[in-house]
DRENTOR-481888 format. One record per residue (C-alpha): residue in three letters; z, x, y. Coordinates in steps of 0.2 Angstrom, whole numbers, padded with zeros to 4 digits, always signed. Example, Ala and Ser with C-alpha at 12.3 -4.5 7.8 and 13.67 -1.06 7.14 Angstrom:
2
ALA+0039+0062-0022;SER+0036+0068-0005;
//
This chain:
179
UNK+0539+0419+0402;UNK+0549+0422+0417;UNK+0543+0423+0433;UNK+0545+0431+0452;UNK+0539+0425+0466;UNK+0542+0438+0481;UNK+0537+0439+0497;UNK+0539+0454+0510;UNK+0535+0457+0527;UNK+0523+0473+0533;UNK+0523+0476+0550;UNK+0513+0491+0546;UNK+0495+0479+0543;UNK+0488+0475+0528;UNK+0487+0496+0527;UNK+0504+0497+0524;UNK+0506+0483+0511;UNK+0491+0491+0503;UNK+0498+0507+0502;UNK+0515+0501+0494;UNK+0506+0489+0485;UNK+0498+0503+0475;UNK+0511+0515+0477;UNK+0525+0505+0469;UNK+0512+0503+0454;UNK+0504+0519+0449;UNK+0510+0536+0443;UNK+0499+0552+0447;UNK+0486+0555+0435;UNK+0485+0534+0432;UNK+0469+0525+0433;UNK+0464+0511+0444;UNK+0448+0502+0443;UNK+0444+0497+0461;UNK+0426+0493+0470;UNK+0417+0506+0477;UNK+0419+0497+0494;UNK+0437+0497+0496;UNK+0447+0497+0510;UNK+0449+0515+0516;UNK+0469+0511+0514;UNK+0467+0507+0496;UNK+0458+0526+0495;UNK+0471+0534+0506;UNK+0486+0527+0495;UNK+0476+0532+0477;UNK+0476+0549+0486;UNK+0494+0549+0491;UNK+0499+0543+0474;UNK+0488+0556+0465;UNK+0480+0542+0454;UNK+0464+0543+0447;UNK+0451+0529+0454;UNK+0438+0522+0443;UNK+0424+0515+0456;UNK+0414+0499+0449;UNK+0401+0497+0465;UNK+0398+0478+0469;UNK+0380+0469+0465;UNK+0370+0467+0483;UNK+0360+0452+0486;UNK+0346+0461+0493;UNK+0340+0443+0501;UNK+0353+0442+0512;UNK+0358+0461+0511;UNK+0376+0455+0509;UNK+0386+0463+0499;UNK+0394+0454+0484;UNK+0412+0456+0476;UNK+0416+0464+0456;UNK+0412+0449+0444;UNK+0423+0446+0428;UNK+0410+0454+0417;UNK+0410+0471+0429;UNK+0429+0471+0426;UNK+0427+0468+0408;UNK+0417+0482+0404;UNK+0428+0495+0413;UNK+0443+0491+0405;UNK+0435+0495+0389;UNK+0426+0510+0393;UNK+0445+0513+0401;UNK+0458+0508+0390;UNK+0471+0518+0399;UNK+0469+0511+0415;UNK+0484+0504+0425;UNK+0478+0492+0434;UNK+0463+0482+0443;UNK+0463+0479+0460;UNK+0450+0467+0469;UNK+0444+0465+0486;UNK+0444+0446+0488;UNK+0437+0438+0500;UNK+0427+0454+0504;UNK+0422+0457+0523;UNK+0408+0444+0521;UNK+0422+0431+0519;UNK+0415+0430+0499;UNK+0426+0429+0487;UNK+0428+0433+0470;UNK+0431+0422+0454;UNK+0450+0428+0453;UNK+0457+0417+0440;UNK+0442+0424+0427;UNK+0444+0443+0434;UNK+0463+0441+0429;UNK+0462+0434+0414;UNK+0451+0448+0411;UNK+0465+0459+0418;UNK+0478+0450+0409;UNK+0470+0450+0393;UNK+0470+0470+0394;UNK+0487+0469+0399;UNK+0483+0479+0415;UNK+0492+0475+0434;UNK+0480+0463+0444;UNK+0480+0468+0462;UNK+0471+0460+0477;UNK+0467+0467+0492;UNK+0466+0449+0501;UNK+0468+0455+0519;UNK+0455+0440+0524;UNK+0463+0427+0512;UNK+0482+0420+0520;UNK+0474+0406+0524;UNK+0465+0400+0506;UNK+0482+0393+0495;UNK+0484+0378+0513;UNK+0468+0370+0510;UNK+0461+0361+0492;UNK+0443+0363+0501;UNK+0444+0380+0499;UNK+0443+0393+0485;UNK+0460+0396+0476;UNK+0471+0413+0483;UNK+0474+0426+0473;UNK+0494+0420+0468;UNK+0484+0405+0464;UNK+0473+0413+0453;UNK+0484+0426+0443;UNK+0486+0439+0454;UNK+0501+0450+0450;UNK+0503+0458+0466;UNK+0492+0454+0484;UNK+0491+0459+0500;UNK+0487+0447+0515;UNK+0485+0451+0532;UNK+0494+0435+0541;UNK+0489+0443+0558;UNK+0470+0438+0558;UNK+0472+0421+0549;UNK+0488+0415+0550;UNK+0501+0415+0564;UNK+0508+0432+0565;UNK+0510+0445+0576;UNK+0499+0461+0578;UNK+0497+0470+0562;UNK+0509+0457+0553;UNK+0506+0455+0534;UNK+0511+0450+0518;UNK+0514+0457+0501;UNK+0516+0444+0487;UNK+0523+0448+0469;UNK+0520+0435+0456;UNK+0524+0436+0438;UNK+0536+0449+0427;UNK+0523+0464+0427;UNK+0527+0473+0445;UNK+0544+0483+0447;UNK+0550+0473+0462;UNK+0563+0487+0465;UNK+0553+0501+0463;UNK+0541+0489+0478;UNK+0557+0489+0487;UNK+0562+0507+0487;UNK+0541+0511+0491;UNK+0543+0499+0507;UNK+0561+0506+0513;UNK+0550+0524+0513;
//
């Protein structure tokens, strides 16, 4: 099908980008399934949205004390337990520099026909290098986030939202960034 490919400049950090990411997606009272460990600016912009968060908590691996991101089969389950969920967003990579297996969490998503979101403050720098994991565009992603600043040559606090695919209203994103 058709297909969008949109990038827009935050100068407000991956915060802001986050904020209209989920802003410009969710209505009050919709549900997102996010990890339990999100970002305190994907909490803050639930709240200022008046969305309903559904928290899945990441596995730990208790050898390394590390903790790890949602799996496909995390996603999977919450979607059916919440059929009327929105969307999904995913930390990926997590503060750990993990990440998570994006192209099977959004067919998951995609299946359900849900918004796939990704928090990828600490991922700019994945789509330059076949060595390394696939970004979340890469993977399926509708919408992302990436924080060009702490990877990537940008100025302070300089980041990236990135739409891909028909399934995000890029004007209702436009309108959410101009407020």
């Amino acid at each position: 099908g058709p297909w969008v490919v949109s990038g827009k400049c935050s100068m407000n950090g991956t915060t802001g980008g986050n904020h209209a990411m989920i802003l410009s997606v969710c209505d009050p009272g919709d549900k997102i399934i996010v990890p339990r460990n999100a970002h305190k600016s994907v909490i803050s912009a639930i709240i200022l949205c008046g969305a309903e968060p559904v928290y899945l908590m990441p596995k730990v691996d208790e050898e390394q004390d590390l903790i790890l991101n949602l799996t496909p089969e995390q996603v999977e389950e919450s979607l059916k337990a919440n059929p009327d969920a929105k969307a999904v967003l995913v930390t990926s990579p997590n503060y750990f520099g993990l990440t998570a297996d994006l192209d099977a969490i959004a067919e998951v998503v995609h299946k359900h026909d849900k918004i796939f979101m990704v928090d990828e403050a600490h991922g700019p720098h994945l789509h330059f290098h076949p060595n390394l994991p696939k970004g979340a565009l890469d993977s399926g992603a509708d919408i992302c986030v990436q924080s060009t600043h702490k990877h990537l040559p940008a100025l302070s606090q300089g980041s990236m939202l990135h739409v891909k695919g028909v399934r995000v209203d890029i004007l209702r994103l436009k309108t959410t960034l101009q407020m």
